[in-house]
C-alpha positions in Angstrom: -15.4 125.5 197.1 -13.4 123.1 198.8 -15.3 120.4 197.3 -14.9 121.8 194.0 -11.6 122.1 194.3 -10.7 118.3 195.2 -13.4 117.8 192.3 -10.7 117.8 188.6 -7.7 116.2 190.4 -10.4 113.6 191.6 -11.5 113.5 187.8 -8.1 113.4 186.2 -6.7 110.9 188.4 -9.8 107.9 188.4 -9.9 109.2 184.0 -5.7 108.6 184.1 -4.2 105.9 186.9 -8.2 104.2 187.4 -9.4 104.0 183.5 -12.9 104.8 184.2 -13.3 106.4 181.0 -17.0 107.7 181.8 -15.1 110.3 183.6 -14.0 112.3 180.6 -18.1 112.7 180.4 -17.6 114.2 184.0 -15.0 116.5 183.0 -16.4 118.0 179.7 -19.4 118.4 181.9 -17.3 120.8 184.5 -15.7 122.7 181.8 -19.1 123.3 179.8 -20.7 124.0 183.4 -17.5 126.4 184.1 -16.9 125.0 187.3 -12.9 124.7 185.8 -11.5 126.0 182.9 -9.7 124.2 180.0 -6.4 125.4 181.2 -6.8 124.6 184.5 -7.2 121.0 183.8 -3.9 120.8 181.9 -2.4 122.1 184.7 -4.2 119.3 186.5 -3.3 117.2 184.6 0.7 118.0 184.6 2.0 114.9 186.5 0.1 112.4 183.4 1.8 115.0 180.9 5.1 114.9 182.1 5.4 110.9 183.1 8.1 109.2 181.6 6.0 106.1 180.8 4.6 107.3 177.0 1.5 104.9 178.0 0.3 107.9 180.9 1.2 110.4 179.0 -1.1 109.3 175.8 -3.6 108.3 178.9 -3.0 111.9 179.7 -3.4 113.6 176.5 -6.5 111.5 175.6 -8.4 112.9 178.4 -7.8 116.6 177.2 -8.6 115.5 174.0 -12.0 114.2 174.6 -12.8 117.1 176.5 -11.9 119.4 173.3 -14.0 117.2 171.2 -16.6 118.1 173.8 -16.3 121.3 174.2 -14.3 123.2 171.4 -17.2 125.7 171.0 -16.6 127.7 174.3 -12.8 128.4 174.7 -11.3 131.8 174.3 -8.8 133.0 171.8 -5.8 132.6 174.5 -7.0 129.3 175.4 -7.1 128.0 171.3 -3.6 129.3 171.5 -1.7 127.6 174.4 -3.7 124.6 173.2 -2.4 124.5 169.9 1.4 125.5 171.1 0.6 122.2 173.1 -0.5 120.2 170.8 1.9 120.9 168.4 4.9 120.0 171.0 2.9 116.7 171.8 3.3 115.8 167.6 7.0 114.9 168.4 6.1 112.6 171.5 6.3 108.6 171.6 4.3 107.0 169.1 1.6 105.6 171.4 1.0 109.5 172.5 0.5 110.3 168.5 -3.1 108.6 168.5 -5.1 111.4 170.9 -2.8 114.1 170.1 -4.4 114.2 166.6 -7.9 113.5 168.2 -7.4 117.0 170.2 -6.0 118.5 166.8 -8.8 117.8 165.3 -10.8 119.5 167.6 -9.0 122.5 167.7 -9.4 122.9 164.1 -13.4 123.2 164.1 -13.2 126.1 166.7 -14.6 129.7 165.6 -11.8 131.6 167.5 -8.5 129.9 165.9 -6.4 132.8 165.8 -4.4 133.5 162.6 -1.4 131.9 161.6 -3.0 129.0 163.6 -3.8 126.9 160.9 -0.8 127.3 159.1 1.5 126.6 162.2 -0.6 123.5 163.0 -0.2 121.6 159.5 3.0 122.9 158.8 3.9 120.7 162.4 1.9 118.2 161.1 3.7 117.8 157.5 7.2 117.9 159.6 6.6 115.5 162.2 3.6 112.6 160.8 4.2 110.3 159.0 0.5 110.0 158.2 0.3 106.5 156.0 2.0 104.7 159.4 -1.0 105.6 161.5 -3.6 103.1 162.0 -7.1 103.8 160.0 -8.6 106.0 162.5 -6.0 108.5 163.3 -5.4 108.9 159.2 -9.0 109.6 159.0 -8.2 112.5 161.8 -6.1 114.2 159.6 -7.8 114.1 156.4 -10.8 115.9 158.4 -8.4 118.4 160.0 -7.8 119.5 156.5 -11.3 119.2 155.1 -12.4 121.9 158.3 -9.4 123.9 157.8 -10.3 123.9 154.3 -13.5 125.2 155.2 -12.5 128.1 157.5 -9.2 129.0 156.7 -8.8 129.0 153.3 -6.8 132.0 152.6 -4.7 130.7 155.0 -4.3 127.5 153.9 -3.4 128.8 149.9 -0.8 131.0 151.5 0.9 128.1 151.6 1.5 127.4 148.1 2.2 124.3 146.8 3.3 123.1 150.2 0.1 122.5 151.2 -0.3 120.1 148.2 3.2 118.8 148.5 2.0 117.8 152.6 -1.2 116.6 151.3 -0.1 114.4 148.3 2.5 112.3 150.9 -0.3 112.3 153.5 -2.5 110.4 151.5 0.1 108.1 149.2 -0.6 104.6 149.9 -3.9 104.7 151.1 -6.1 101.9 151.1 -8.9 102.4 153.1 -12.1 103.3 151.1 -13.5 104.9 153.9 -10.4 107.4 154.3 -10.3 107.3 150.6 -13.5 109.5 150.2 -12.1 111.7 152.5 -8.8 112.2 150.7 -10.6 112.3 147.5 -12.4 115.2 148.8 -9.4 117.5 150.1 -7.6 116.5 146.5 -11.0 117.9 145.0 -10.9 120.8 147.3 -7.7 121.7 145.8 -8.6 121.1 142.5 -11.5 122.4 142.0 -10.5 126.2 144.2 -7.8 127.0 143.0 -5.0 126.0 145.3 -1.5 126.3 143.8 -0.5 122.8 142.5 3.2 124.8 141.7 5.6 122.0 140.6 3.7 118.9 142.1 1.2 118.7 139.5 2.1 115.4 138.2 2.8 114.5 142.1 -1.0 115.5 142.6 -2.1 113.4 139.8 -0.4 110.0 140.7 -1.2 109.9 143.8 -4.8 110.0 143.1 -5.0 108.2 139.7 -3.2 105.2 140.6 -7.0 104.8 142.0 -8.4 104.8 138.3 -10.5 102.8 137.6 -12.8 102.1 141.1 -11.9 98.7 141.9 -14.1 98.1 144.9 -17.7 96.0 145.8 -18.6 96.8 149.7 -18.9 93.9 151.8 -22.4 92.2 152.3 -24.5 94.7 154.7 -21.8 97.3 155.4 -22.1 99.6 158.2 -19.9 102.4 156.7 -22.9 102.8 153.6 -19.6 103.5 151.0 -20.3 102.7 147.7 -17.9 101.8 144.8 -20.3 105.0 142.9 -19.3 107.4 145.5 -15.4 106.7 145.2 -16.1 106.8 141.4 -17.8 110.2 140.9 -15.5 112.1 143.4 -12.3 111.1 142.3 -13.7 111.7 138.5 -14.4 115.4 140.3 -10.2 115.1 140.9 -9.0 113.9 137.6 -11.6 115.9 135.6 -11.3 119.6 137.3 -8.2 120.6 136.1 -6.7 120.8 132.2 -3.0 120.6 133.9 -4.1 117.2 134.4 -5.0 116.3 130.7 -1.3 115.5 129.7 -0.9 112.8 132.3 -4.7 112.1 132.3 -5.4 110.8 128.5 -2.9 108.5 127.9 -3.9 106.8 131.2 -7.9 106.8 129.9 -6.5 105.4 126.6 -4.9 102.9 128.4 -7.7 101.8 130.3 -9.6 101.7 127.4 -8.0 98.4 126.1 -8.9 96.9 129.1 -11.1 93.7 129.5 -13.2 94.7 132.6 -16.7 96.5 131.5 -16.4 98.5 134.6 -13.0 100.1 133.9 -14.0 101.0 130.1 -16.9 102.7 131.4 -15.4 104.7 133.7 -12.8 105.9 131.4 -15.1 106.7 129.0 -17.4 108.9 131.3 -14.4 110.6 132.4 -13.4 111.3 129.0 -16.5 112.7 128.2 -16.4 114.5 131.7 -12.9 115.7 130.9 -13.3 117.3 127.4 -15.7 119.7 129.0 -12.9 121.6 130.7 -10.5 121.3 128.1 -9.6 123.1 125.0 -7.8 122.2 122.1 -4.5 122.6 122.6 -5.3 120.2 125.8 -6.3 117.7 123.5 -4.5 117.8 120.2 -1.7 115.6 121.5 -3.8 112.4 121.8 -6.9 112.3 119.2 -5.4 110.0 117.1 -5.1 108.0 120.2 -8.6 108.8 121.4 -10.5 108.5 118.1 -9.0 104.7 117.6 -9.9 103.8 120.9 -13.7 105.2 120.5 -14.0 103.8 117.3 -12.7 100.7 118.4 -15.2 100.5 121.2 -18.4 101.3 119.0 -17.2 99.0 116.6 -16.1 95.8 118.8 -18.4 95.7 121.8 -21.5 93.9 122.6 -22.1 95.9 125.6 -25.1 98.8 124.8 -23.6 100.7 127.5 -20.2 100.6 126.3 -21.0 101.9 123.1 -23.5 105.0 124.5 -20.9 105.7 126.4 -18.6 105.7 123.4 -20.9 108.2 121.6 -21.0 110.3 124.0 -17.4 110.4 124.0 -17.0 111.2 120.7 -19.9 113.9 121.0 -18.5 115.8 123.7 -14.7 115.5 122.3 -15.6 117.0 118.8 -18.3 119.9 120.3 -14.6 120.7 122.5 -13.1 121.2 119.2 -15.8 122.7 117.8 -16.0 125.4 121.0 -11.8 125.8 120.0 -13.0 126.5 116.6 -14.8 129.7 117.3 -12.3 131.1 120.0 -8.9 130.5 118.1 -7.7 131.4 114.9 -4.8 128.5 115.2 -5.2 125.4 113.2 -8.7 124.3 112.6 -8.9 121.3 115.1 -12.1 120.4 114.4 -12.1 120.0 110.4 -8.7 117.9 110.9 -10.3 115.5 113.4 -13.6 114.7 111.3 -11.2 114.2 108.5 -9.6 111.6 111.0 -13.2 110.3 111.1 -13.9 110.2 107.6 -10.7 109.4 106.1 -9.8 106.2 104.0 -11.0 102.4 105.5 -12.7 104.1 108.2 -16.2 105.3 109.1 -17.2 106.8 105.4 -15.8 103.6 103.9 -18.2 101.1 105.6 -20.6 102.9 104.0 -19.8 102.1 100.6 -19.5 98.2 101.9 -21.4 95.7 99.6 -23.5 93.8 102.5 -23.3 97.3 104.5 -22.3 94.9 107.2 -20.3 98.0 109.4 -22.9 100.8 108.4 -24.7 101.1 111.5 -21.6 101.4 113.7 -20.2 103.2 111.4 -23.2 105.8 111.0 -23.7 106.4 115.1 -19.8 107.6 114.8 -20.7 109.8 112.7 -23.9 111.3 113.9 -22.4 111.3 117.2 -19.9 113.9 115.8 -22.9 115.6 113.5 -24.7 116.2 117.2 -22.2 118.2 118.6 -22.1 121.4 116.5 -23.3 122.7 113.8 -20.3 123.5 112.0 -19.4 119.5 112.7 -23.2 118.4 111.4 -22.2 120.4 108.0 -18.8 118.9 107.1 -20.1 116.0 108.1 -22.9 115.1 105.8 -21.3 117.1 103.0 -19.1 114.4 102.9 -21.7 111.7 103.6 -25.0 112.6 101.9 -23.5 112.6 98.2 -22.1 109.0 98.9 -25.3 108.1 100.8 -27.8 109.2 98.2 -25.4 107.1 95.4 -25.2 104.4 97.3 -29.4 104.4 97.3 -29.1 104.7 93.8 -27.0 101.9 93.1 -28.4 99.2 94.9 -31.2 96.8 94.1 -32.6 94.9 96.9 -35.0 97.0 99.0 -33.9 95.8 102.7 -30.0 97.5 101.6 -32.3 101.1 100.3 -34.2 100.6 103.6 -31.6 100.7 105.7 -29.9 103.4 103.7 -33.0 105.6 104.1 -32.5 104.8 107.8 -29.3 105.9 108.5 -29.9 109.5 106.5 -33.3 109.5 109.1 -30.8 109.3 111.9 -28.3 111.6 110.5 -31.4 114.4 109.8 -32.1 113.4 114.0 -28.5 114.5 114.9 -28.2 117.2 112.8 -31.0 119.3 114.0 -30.6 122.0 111.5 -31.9 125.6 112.5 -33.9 127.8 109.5 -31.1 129.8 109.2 -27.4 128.5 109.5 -24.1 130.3 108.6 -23.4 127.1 106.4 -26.6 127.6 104.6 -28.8 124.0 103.7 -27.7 121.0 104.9 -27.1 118.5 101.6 -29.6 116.1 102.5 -32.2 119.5 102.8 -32.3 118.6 98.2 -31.5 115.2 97.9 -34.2 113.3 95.4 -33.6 109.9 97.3 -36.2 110.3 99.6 -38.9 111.3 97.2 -37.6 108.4 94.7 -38.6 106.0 97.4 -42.3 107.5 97.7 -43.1 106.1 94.7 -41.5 102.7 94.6 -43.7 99.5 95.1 -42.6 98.7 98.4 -44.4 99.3 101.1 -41.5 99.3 103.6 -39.5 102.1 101.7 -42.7 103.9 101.0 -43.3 104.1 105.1 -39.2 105.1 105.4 -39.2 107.9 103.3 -42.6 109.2 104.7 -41.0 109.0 107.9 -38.5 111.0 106.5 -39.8 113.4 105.3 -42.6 114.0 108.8 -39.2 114.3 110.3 -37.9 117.0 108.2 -41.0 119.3 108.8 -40.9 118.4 112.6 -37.5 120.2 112.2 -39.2 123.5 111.5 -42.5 123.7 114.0 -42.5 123.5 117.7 -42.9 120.0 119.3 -46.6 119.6 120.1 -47.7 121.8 117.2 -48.0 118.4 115.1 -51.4 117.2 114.0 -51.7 113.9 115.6 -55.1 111.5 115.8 -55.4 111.6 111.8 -56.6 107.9 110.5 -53.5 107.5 108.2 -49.8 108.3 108.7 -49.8 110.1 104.7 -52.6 112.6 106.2 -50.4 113.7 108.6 -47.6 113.7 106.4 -49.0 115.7 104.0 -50.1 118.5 106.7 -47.1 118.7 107.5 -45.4 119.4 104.5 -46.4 122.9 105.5 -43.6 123.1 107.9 -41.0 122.4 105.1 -40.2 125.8 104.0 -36.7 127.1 104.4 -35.7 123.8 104.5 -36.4 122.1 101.4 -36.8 123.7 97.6 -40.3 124.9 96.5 -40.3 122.0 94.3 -39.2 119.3 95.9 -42.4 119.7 98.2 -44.5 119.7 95.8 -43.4 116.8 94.5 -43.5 115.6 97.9 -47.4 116.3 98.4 -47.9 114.9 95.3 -46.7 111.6 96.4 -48.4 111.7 99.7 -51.7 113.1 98.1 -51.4 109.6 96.1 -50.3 107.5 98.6 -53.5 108.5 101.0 -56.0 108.4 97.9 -54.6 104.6 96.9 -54.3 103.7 100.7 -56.3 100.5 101.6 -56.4 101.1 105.4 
């Protein structure tokens, strides 16, 4: 015993006066082995603790310290406590003494027998006495994962702060630069976010201080040991900005700004988040800014030369008008949705370029549209009762074959996006009777012959289950004309005959 005795002042003072860190090994070693408790070796170590040079007494404290991180899982609920009481006292000591007192902190706040209040009274000290962004890298990331394992156990706790807890967090993390402790803050602020912790009055507060991160400007050094990627930092704070519709008055001016920017990068990420936004939001969230949004979108599809930019785009403009759409069928406020696609169709914009001599704009101006016709069904009606009439007159007017072609395209694409059901509240789509398709069975070019019959396969695909096609046939009219039996309900009686009967003479006059 007498050995063991001598043993932890030995320890202490070789760890403290001698700076032979293996011997905080040593000690974690006794304390796991019981051969001392915790609390005996503050008391041992009550000289270091109470020195006035700050340089033993962080010497001190960073012995303890690695001993928690050692051995947090084996202290009683009397222990945690004087440890924490401790701890907390050692928060308002000399700077250099800051640095271990948060290692042991952090500790503390992964043990199974914190007893309540504990977490409270910990960050609460924290908050008051840290000044977290003057901290070197390491000791910031300490107190990020403090609150990422408080988060985890004490929750309840933690929300019974109220917004004080985001008010603490939001001037912990402003001014951060580190990417590595900038996945960890993005995590808490997604914590928060995403269950339910009151925001209270520093909603906006939350917001800057992680947006002024939007859009990711970061490419990892050549063969990084830290493995973060610019994708990572992207998709969790998108997690941040997107969780929340408090966040979509602050949120969509600052994705329309970024959407007149000239790096790729930064238009893509604001358009994913916009399409990752307007999942969450309703219409009253959105109402505000689609004038804004829609003449960024358009501007995008219609200006870029980037194929990702302008899928991205599209699926903007999908997911924004199947929000309005969702708005539509909850409320009976102001019909969002009709005013927006009459944003979209009105005057010089999308339904004019279809009208255009050269139909130079018709393509971009058709994937706007179908990308709206996609989202609902209600959207896919108004739609193409606006389009299909001006479509079909625009067939009939023209007389070069490549401009009918290309017309006949665009309705094929609009018939893809639609995806009509048998039976709709909205009853036949217009295109369901149009004669333009079966006026270009019978003209003398081949090319428009092959468009229309592609048409019309598509049409009855519309009605059968995928893979109940006939496929393997020696011509395409063969299995066009089988497949006219799928067309009921969605085309008149007579139109399909007069369909068959143009395939029927198309496959007898066929060469090959």
């Amino acid at each position: 015993m007498a050995a063991d005795s001598s043993l932890l002042p030995s320890l202490v003072e070789e760890y403290v006066s001698g700076l032979q860190d293996s011997k905080a090994k040593d000690t974690a070693t006794g304390v796991k082995g019981g051969q001392f408790t915790i609390l005996q070796l503050v008391e041992a170590l009550g000289l270091s603790l109470t020195s006035s040079q700050p340089h033993t007494r962080a010497r001190g404290v960073q012995l303890l310290s690695e001993v928690l991180q050692e051995c947090y899982g084996v202290f009683t609920v009397a222990e945690v406590e004087v440890l924490i009481s401790f701890y907390e006292n050692r928060l308002k000591d000399h700077h250099v003494v800051i640095p271990p007192v948060l290692q042991g902190l952090r500790a503390l706040t992964k043990c199974t027998v914190l007893p309540p209040g504990s977490a409270v009274a910990m960050l609460r000290a924290l908050f008051q006495d840290v000044h977290v962004q003057s901290l070197m890298l390491a000791e910031r990331a300490c107190v990020y994962n403090m609150l990422l394992n408080l988060m985890e156990t004490r929750e309840a706790e933690l929300k019974g702060l109220g917004a004080d807890f985001v008010f603490g967090f939001v001037q912990s993390m402003d001014g951060e630069r580190d990417p590595r402790n900038l996945l960890l803050a993005f995590q808490v602020a997604k914590n928060i976010i995403h269950r339910g912790y009151e925001l209270g009055s520093f909603t906006e507060e939350m917001f800057e201080v992680t947006s002024c991160y939007f859009p990711i400007d970061f490419t990892p050094p050549p063969n990084d040991p830290h493995g973060i990627t610019r994708e990572e930092l992207v998709v969790t704070l998108r997690d941040v900005l997107v969780g929340t519709p408090k966040f979509a008055e602050f949120l969509l001016p600052l994705i329309i700004e970024k959407l007149d920017s000239d790096v790729q990068s930064a238009k893509l990420d604001a358009l994913q988040t916009l399409t990752a936004c307007v999942t969450r939001y309703e219409r009253k969230d959105l109402a505000e800014f689609l004038g804004g949004l829609w003449a960024s979108l358009r501007r995008e599809v219609f200006q870029t030369a980037s194929e990702k930019i302008e899928s991205a785009s599209l699926a903007a403009v999908t997911a924004l008008t199947s929000c309005l759409s969702r708005s539509v069928l909850k409320s009976d406020s102001e019909d969002s949705l009709h005013s927006f696609l009459e944003l979209v169709l009105k005057g010089k914009d999308c339904k004019h370029h279809l009208c255009e001599p050269d139909l130079k704009l018709v393509w971009p101006s058709a994937k706007l549209l179908q990308a709206a016709c996609s989202a609902s069904n209600r959207a896919g009606h108004i739609i193409t009762s606006a389009v299909m009439p001006l479509l079909t007159e625009q067939y009939h007017s023209r007389t070069e074959c490549s401009h009918r072609r290309t017309l006949l395209e665009v309705v094929q694409k609009f018939i893809q996006a639609v995806k009509p059901r048998q039976s709709s509240e909205h009853g036949k789509y217009p295109f369901m009777s149009s004669r333009m398709v079966f006026s270009a069975l019978v003209e003398t070019n081949a090319s428009l012959q092959i468009t229309a019959a592609s048409v019309l396969t598509l049409l009855a695909q519309q009605t059968g289950e995928r893979g109940h096609m006939v496929h393997g046939q020696k011509s395409s009219s063969t299995s066009n004309t089988t497949n006219m039996s799928y067309l009921s309900g969605l085309l008149l009686d007579s139109d399909i005959e007069l369909a068959v009967d143009h395939l029927t003479r198309l496959l007898l006059t066929e060469d090959d």
